[in-house]
N, C-alpha and C positions, 0 to 999 in steps of 0.2 A: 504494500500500500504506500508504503515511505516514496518509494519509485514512480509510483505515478503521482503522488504529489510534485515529487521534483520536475518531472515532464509537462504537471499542467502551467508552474510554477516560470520554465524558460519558456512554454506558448504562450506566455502573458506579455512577452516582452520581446522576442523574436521579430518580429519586424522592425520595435523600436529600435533594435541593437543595428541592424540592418541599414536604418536610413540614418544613425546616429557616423557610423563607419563612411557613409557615401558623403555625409554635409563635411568630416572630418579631410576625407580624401578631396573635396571641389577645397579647400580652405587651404588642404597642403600646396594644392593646382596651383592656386593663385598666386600664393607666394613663390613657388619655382620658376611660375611663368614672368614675376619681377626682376628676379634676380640681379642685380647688377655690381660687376665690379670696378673697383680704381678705375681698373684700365679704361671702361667704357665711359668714365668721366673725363674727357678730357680740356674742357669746356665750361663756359658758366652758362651756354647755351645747352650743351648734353644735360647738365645740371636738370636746366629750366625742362627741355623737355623731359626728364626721367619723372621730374617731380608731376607733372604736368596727365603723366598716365600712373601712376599713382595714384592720383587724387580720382583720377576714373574709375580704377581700381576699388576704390575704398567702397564705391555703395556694395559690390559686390560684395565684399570681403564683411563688409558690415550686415547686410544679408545673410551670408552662411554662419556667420556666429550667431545672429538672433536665431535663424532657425536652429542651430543647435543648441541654444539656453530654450527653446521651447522644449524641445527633446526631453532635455535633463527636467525639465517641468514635470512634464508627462510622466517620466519615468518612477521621479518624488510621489506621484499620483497615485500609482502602480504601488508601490512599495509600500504606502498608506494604507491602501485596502487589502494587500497580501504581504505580511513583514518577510517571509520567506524569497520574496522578492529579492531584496539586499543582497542577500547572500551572489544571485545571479549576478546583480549588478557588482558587487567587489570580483567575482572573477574575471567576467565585464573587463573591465580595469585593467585588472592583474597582465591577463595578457595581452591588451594595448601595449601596455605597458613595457611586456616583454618583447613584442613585437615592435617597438618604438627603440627598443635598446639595439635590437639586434642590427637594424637596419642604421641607426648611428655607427653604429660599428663599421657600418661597410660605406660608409664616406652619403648617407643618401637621409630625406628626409622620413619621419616615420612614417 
């Protein structure tokens, strides 16, 4: 019985985890897709325009972060009406997290 509570326990939140993973991966996008270095400054005009798509940038990037604080909303939600939830969600984490180390390791974002 302990088992299928655990089972109904990650269907509760299996999708959230899902779209929580894709708004994290368009957020990592964004910032890969800015990247600039030194070198490409070479200018107070390259300056001007770097900052200039940036700022274009920003409603996006501010967009995928509100939807993902909705997420983490929803989730708090979840976890309210089922505390067993938690637990999904620390493991959740755990291995972001460890997937986040691992890919540092290898020169790359998480």
């Amino acid at each position: 019985m302990m088992q299928f509570a655990k089972i109904v326990t990650q269907a509760s939140s299996w999708r959230l985890r899902r779209l929580i993973g894709l708004a994290k991966k368009r957020i990592v996008t964004l910032f890969e897709e800015q990247l600039v270095s030194r070198e490409d400054l070479n200018s107070a005009k390259d300056v001007e325009e770097v900052l200039e798509v940036l700022a274009d940038e920003y409603d996006r990037l501010y967009s995928q972060v509100n939807t993902l604080e909705q997420y983490d909303r929803k989730w708090s939600k979840i976890i309210k009406k089922n505390p067993e939830e938690d637990d999904v969600k620390r493991e959740y984490e755990i291995r972001r997290l460890e997937k986040s180390n691992r890919m540092d390791r290898h020169g790359s974002f998480p």
